[in-house]
C-alpha positions in Angstrom: 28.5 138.2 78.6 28.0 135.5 76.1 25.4 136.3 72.6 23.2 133.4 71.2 23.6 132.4 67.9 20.3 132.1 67.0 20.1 132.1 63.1 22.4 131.1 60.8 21.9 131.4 56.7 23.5 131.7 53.4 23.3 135.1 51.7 20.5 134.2 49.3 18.3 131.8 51.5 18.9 135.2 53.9 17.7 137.6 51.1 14.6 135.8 50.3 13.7 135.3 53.4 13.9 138.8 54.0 11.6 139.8 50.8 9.2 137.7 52.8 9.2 135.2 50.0 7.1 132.4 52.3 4.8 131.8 50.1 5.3 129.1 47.2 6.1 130.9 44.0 7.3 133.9 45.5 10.4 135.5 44.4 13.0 137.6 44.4 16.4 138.7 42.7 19.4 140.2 44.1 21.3 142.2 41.5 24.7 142.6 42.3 28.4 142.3 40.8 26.1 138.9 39.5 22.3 138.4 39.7 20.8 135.7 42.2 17.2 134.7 41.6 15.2 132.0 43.6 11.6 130.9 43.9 10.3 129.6 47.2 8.6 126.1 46.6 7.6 125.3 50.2 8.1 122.1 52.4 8.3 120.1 49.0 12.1 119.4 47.4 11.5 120.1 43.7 12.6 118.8 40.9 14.1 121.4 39.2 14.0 121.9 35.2 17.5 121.3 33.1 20.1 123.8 34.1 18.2 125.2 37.1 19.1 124.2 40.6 17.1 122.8 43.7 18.4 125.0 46.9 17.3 124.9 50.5 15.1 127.8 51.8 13.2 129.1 55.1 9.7 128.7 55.9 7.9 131.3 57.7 9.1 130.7 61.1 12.5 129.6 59.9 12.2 125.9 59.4 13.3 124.0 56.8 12.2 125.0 53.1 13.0 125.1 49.4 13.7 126.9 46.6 14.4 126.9 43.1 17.7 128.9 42.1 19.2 130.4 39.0 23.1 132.2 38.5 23.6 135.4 36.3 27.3 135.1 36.9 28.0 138.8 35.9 25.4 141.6 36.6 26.4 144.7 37.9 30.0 143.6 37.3 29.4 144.8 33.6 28.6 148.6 34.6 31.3 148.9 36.6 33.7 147.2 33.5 32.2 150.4 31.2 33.0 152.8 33.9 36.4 151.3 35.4 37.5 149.4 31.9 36.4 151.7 29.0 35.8 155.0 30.9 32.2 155.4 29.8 30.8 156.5 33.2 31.8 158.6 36.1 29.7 157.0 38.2 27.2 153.8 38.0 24.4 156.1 38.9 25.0 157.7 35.4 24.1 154.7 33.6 20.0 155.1 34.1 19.7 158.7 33.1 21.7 157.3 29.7 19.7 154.4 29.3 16.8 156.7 29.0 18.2 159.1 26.7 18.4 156.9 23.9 15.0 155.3 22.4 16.9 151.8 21.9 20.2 149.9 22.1 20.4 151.0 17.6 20.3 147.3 17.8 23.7 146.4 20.1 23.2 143.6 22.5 25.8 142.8 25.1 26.4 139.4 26.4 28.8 140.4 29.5 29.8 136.4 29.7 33.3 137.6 31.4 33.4 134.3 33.2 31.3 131.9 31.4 27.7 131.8 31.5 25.1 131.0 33.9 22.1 129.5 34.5 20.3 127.9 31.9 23.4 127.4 30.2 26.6 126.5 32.3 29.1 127.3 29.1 32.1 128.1 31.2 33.6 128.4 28.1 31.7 131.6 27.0 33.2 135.1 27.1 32.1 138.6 26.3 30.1 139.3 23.3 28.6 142.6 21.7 26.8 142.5 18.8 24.7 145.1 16.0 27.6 147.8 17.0 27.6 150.2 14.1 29.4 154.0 13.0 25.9 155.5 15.1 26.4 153.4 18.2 27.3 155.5 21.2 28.2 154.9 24.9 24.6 155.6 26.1 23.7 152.6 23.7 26.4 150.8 25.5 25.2 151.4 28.5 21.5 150.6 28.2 22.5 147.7 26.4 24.4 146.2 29.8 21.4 147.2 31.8 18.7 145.1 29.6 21.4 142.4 29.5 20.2 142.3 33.4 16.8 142.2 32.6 16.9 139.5 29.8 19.6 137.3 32.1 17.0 137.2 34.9 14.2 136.9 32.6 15.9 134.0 31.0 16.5 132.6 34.5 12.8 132.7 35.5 11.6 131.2 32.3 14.1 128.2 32.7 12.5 127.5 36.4 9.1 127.9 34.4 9.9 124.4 33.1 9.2 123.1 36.3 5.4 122.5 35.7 2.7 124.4 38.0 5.0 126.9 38.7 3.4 130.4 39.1 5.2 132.8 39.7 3.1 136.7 40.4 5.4 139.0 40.8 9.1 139.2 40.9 11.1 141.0 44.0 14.0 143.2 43.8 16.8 143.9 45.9 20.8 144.7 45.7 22.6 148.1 44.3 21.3 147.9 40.8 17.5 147.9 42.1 18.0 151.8 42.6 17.8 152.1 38.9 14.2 152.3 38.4 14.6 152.5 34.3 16.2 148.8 34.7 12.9 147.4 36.9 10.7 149.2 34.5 12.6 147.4 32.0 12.5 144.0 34.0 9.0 144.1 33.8 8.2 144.4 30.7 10.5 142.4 29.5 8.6 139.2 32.2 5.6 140.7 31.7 5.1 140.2 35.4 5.1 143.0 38.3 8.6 143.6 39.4 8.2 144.9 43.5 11.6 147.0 45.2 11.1 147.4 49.1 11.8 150.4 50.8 14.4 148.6 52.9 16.7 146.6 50.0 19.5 145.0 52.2 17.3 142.2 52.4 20.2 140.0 52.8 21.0 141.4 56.0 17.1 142.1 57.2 16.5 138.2 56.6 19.4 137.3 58.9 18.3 139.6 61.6 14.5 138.5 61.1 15.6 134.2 61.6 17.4 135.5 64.8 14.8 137.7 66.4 12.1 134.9 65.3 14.5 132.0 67.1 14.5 134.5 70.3 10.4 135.6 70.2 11.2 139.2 69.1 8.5 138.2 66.5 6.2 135.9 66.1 6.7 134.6 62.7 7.7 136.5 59.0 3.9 138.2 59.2 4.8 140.2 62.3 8.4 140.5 61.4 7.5 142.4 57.8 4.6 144.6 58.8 4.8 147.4 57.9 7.3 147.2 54.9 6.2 148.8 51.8 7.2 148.5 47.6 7.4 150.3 45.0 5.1 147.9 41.9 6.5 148.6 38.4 3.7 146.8 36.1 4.7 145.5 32.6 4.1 148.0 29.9 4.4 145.6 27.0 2.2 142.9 25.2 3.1 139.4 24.5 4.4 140.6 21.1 6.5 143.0 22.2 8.0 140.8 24.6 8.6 138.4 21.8 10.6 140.7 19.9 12.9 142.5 22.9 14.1 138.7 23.3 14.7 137.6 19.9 18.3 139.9 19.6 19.1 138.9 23.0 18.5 135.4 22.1 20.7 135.7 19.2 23.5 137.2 21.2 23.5 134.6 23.2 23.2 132.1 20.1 27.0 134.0 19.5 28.5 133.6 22.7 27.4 130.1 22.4 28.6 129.6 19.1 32.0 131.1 19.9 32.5 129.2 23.0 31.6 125.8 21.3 33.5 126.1 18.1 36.7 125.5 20.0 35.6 121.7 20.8 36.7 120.5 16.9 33.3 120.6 16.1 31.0 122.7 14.0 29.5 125.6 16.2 25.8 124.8 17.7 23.2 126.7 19.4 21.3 125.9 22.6 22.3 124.1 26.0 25.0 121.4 26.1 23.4 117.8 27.6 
């Protein structure tokens, strides 16, 4: 007995797909060892913004599409360095319940650039960087400080595609291992200022293979019949434009460090910002 192969699909193209991101501006991000964020932009090959890519994407009944697509090279990949590296957690379940045990990071940030950094950036350059540690820091500061390193990373992804032009982008949608920490999509949120939506199914990766293959065969007719049903979980933004302003501006300057550090070793003076 021979099988069809009736869809075939990269991992992300798969996972968006499978958020039912058909629609131009929707999104999604898988958070994983890294973070993967892409924007559907239709039947029309964008022109993407400095530092962000153009990818190619499904349209509802499979064809051909595209997508914007931004790289946090290290995500998850951080908790499980403060667990397996330093011993701070037993498990990376723990790390929610001491992210919300503390009011703040006491003003750490934590640039987990192990391998470079990402999308806007592309330093390769650029390693590890924590910053504002003092004789009160503790691991749960630590800790929540790798989590909003998550949140900011995407968030600095999506604003980077914002620089695309008409791009709107409603809500943002979640899926991978770290979207079971619902203090870090709480956080996401308010930190976008957008909606952040988790399905009740998040191996999207997987659903949006199987959903190309039973469309190809006429198990469904199209991603509307294919996604009935599905529900999410909406965590709305809790914060004002202000307050967004100032969660960003230590990030921002953390990153301004790695930066620095990574750039000083070209013979020149250290710089801030994107390399041309």
């Amino acid at each position: 007995m021979s099988l069809p192969i009736a869809g075939l699909v990269g991992d992300q193209q798969s996972a968006l797909f499978g958020q039912g991101c058909c629609v131009e501006g929707l999104a999604k991000n898988t958070y994983g060892t890294g973070a993967f964020l892409l924007v559907y932009t239709g039947g029309r090959l964008p022109s993407p913004p400095r530092g962000v890519l153009a990818t190619a994407a499904c349209g509802p009944r499979g064809e051909p599409a595209y997508a914007l697509e931004g790289s946090v090279f290290i995500a998850g990949a951080a908790v499980q360095w403060l667990r397996d590296g330093l011993g701070l957690l037993q498990a990376a379940g723990e790390s929610e319940a001491l992210a919300r045990g503390v009011a703040d990071t006491g003003g750490v940030h934590f640039v987990p650039a192990f391998v470079g950094l990402g999308t806007p950036h592309w330093e390769a350059e650029a390693r590890g960087t924590i910053t504002g540690i003092t004789r009160g820091t503790t691991r749960a500061h630590l800790v929540r400080a790798a989590l909003e390193a998550m949140a900011f990373s995407s968030a600095d992804l999506l604003g980077a595609m914002a620089g695309s032009g008409d791009l709107r982008v409603p809500a943002l949608r979640v899926d991978g291992g770290a979207s079971a920490n619902d203090w870090l999509l709480q956080f996401q949120a308010d930190v976008l200022g957008i909606p952040v939506e988790r399905p009740d199914m998040v191996e999207t990766t997987a659903l949006g293979a199987a959903g190309l293959a039973g469309i190809a065969l006429g198990v469904w007719n199209g991603t509307g019949e294919f996604l009935a049903g599905r529900r999410f979980r909406r965590f709305e933004p809790k914060t004002g434009a202000a307050e967004r302003s100032a969660l960003r501006e230590g990030w921002e300057r953390a990153v301004g460090a790695a930066l620095a550090w990574a750039r000083s070793g070209d013979g020149g003076a250290p710089v801030s910002g994107p390399r041309s």
